[in-house]
N, C-alpha and C positions, 0 to 999 in steps of 0.2 A: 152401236147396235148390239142386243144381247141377243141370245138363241131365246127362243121359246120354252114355256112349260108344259108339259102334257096329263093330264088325272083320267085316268079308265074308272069308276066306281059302278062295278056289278054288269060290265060292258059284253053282252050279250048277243051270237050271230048264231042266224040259225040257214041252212043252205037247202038246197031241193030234201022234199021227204022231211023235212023237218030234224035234218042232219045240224047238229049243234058243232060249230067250228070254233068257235070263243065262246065259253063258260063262266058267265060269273066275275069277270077279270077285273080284280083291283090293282091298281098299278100307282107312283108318282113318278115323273122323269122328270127333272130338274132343269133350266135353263142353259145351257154350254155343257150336257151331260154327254157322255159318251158311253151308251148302251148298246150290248149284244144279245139279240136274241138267239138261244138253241133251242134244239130240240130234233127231234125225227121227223119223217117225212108227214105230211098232216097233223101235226100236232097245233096251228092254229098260227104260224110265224105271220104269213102274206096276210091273213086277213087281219089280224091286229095292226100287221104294217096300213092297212088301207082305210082301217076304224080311223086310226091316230093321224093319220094323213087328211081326215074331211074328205075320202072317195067313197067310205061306205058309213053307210048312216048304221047304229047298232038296233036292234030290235028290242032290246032291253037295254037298261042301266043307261049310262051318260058320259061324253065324253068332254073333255076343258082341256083346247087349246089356246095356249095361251089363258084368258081370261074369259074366254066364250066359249059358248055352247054351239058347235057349227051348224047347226040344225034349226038355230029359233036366231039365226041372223037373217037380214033380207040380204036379198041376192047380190048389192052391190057390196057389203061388207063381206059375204064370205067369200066374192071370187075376191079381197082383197086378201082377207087371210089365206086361200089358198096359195096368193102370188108369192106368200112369207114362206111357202112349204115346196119343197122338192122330194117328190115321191121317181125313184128311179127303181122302176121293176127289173124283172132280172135277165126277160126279152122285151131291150126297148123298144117304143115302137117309132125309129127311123125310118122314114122313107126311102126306099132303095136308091131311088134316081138323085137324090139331095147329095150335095157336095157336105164334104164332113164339116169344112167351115160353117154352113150356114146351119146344118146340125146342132154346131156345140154353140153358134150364138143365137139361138133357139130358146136356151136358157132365158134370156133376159126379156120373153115375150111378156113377160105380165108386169114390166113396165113400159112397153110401147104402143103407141095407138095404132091400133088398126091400118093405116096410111104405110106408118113406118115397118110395119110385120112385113106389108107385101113386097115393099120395096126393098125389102133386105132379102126374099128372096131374087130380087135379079142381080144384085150388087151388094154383097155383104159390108157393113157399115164399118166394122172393128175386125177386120183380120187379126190383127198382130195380139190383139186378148187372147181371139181362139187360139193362134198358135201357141199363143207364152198359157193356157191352160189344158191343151193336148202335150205339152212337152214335159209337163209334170208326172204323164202318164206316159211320156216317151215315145209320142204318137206324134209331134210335131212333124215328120215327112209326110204324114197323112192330109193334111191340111186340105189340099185341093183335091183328093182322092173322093171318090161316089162312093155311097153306103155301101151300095150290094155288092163293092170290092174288098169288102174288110171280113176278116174273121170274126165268130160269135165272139172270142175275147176281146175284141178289136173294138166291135160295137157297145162291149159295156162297159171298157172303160171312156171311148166316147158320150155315153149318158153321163157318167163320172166328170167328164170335161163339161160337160153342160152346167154340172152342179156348179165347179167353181167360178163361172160367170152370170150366175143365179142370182136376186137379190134376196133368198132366202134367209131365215133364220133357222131351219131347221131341217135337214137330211133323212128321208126316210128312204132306206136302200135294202132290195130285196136279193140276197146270196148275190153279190158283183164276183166273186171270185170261181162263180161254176165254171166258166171256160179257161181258166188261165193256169200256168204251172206253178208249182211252188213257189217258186224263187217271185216270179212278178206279182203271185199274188200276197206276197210279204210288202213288197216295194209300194203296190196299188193301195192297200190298206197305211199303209205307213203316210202315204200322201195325201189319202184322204180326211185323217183324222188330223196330221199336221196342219192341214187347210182351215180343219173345224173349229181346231183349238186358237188358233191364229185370231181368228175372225169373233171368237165368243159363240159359231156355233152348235146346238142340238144334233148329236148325229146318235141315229136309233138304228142298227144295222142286222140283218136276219142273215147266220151263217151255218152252214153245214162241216167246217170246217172247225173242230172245238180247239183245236192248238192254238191256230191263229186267232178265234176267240180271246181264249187265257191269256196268249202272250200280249197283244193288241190293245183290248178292251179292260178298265178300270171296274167293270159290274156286269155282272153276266145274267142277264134273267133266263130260266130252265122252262121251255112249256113243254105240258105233253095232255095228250085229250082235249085240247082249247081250255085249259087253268094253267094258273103259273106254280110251278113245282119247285121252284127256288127262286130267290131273287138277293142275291150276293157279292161283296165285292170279289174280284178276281181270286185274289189270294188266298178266300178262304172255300173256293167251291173246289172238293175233295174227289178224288178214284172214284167212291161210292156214291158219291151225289150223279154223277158221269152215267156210272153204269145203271143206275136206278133211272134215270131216265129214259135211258134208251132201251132197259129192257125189255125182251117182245120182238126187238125190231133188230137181231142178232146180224142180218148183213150188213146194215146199215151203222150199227157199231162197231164191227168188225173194221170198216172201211174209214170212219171219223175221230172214234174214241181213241185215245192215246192216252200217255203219263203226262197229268195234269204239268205244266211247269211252272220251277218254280223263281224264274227273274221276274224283279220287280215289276209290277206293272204299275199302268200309267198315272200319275195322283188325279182324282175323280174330284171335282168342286163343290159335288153334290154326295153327302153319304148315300150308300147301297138301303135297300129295305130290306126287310126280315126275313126270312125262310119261312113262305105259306105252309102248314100244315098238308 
């Protein structure tokens, strides 16, 4: 099983008031890619993450996952394409009362029948999965622990545990690392990409955090106003690319923008695209 493909051409949102959230957006991501999106606060990350994921339909232009257009499939094809996709936002939405177990084996709803969803929640089917994919996030004592007992970090990197017992081909994750400190959220990122690259696949990931972008990620695409302002391999997105981005939004790079680094990063399967005008 390979990761998916994804094509934005001219992919177009427009939100209350006729507020343009994504502009015009041409994109390719490759199959087993490993892409980060930056940029400032509204600059268009969540809603591209939600185009590309088949949660929001675009108002202009078109979007090609995989091979389809999620939009002019009937309704049994694209709840299957969606079951290929894991969209994890950045406040998941766990049910307080749920035990983390049946949380993180929650993942694999879009290959069970209806019969088997309910029944898993009285008696969880595969413990020892969820534990052996909370323990990657280091969260294995959690296991029998209830949602509304966990920390905001707590709970996303339990959406992250969901992921790895997904039968997804593609990761679309919105800022996982807002609640957590440095250090775990190097370790978080490092176990999520090793999962994707493992597997063959697509992880597209939206961060506030541009170091661990660079260091991390093999192609960093730059949005700002919903267009894409660069789209680059790691190594060559520069100081000035950084601060031309975030220009305008001075606290906000105060607090993200750093000295670009420069160890190797991770070899990408798929070349970067060109720097949009």
């Amino acid at each position: 099983m390979t990761g998916l493909t994804f094509t934005c051409r001219g992919a177009t949102v427009r939100h209350g008031q006729g507020r343009v959230a994504i502009d015009g957006i041409d994109l390719e991501i490759g199959a087993g890619e490993q892409v980060a999106l930056i940029g400032p606060s509204g600059a268009g990350k969540t809603t591209l993450l939600s185009v590309l994921g088949a949660a929001l339909r675009p108002h202009e232009g078109q979007v090609i996952v995989g091979e389809a257009d999620p939009w002019r499939l009937p309704g049994r094809q694209l709840r299957r394409l969606r079951a290929s996709l894991f969209n994890a936002p950045q406040a998941p939405p766990l049910p307080p009362r749920q035990r983390v177990v049946t949380a993180v084996l929650a993942g694999r709803l879009g290959n069970w029948s209806l019969g088997r969803a309910l029944w898993s929640l009285v008696r969880p089917g595969d413990p020892r999965q969820a534990f052996e994919a909370l323990e990657v996030f280091s969260l294995g004592d959690r296991l029998w622990s209830r949602v509304d007992r966990l920390s905001g970090g707590e709970r996303q990197r339990v959406s992250l545990a969901r992921a790895l017992v997904s039968p997804s081909r593609a990761l679309l994750v919105d800022e996982p690392l807002s609640a957590l400190d440095p250090a775990l959220a190097h370790q978080t990122l490092s176990a999520l990409i090793g999962h994707c690259r493992n597997r063959g696949d697509t992880l597209i990931c939206s961060l506030h955090q541009v170091d661990m972008a660079l260091e991390h990620f093999p192609r960093i695409v730059g949005l700002r106003d919903g267009r894409v302002a660069f789209d680059l391999p790691s190594a060559e997105v520069s100081n000035r690319s950084i601060r031309d981005l975030y220009f305008g939004h001075e606290a906000e790079s105060d607090r993200v923008v750093v000295a670009v680094p420069r160890s190797a990063p991770v070899p990408n399967p798929m070349p970067a695209g060109r720097c949009v005008p």
